[in-house]
N, C-alpha and C positions, 0 to 999 in steps of 0.2 A: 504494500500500500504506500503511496508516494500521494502525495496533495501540494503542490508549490502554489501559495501567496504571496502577494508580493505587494504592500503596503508603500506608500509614498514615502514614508519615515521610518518605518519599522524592516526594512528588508525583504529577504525569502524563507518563509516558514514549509519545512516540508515534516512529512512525517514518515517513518521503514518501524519494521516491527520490532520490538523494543527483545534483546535478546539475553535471558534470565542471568545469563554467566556473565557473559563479557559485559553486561551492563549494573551490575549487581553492583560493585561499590561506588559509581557513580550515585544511581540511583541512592544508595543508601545514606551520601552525602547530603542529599536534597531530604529526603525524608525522614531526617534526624535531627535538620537544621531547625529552629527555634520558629520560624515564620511556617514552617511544615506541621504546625500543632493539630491542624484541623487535620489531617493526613491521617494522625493518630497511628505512628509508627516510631515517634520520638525515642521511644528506650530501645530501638530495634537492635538487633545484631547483623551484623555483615551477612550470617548463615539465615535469620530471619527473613534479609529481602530476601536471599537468594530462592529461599523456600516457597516465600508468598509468588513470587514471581515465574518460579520454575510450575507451582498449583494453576497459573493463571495460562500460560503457554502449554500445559496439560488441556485446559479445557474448551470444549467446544461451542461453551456459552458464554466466555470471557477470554477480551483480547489487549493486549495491553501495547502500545506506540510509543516511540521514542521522537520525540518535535525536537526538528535542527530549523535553529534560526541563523541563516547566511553559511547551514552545513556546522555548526556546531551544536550539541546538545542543551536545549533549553524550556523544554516541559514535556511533560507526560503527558500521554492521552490513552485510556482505559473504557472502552464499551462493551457491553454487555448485554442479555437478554433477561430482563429483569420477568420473565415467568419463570427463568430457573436461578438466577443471583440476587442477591441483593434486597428485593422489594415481594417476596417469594410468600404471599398468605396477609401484604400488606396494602395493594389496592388491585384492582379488576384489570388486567393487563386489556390492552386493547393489538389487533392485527397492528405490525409494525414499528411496535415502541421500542428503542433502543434505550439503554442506559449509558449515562456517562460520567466520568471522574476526568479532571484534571487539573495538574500541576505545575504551575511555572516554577523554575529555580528558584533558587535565591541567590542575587545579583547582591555588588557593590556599586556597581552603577545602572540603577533602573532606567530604561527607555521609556519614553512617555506614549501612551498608548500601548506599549508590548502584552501585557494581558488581554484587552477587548482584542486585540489581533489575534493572540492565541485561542481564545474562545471562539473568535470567529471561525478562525482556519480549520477549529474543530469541528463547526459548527457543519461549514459545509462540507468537509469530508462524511460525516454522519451522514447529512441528507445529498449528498453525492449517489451514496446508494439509495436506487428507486423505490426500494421495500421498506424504507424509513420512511414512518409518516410523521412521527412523532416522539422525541427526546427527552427521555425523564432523570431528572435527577432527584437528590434525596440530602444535601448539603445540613449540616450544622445549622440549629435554626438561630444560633447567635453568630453568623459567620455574615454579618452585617456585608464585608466587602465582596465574598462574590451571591449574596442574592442580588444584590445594585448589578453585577456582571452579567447576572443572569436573566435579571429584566431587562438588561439594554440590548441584549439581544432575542427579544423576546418571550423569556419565559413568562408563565403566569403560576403563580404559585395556589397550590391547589386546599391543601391542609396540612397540619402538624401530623407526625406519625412516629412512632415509638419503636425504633430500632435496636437492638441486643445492645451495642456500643454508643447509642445518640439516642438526641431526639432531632428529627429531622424535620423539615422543611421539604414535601412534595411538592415538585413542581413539574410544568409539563412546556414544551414549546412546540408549534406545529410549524412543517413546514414553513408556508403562510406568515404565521407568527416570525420565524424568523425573516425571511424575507421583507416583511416589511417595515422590521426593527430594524436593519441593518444600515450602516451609515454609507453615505453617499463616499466617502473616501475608497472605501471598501467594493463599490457594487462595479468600478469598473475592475476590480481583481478578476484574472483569469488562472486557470490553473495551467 
């Protein structure tokens, strides 16, 4: 899977499949750093990612991407079929809902705009595939900075929901929805 955007400020964002081993301590870099709380991997161990990540490349209902911004690594992207991961006994799945989790680094020098780019880039890789109707996530309901990411690209947040390790914030974005959140910076991006 490869997605290149290419943002007026922000570079080329692509994505390849994020690979358990050889990307294990990187990742584990990011998701043990201090701004990675909501990640909730913080006290991980090296063999920890390796695990969670090796369980995710095992399975046929969770995919997990490596995002190179200008070909270097800089966020995660993790979808899924939330009839069998994640949201499993916690709302009525509908034909085509995909699930998503992502991660920007953590930088010394933040790019302004670099997260709504990366949400975007994700955004449209998701609904890239024609069998995507609809994008749920399930975010921390105190995780104030990406519900604001996630309504600016459309989502609509549906209800609070009680997850083993949270309490989450359901929310849903439709094609549609995204599309017509999307900023005009953005809408002449081509892949």
């Amino acid at each position: 899977m490869s997605a290149a955007k290419t943002g007026a400020t922000v570079g080329t964002l692509t994505l390849r499949p994020l690979d358990p081993l050889r990307d294990a301590e990187l990742l584990h870099s990011w998701v043990t750093h201090p701004k990675a709380a909501y990640w909730m991997m913080r006290d991980a161990r090296l063999q920890d990612v390796e695990r969670e990540y090796m369980a995710i490349a095992a399975s046929e209902h969770h995919h997990a991407y490596l995002g190179l911004h200008d070909g270097r690594p800089a966020f995660l992207m993790e979808k899924y079929d939330p009839r069998y991961i994640e949201l499993v006994g916690l709302y009525e799945p509908e034909p085509g809902d995909v699930g998503m989790h992502f991660l920007v680094a953590p930088t010394d020098r933040p790019v302004h705009g670099f997260t709504r780019a990366v949400i975007t880039a994700v955004m449209d890789e998701l609904f890239a595939d024609p069998r995507t109707r609809r994008v749920v996530v399930e975010p921390d309901v105190t995780n104030e900075a990406v519900h604001a990411l996630n309504e600016a690209v459309g989502f609509v947040p549906e209800r609070e929901i009680d997850k083993p390790e949270k309490r989450a914030l359901l929310s849903f974005c439709t094609r549609d929805q995204f599309l017509n959140r999307r900023s005009p910076a953005s809408r002449g991006v081509s892949p």
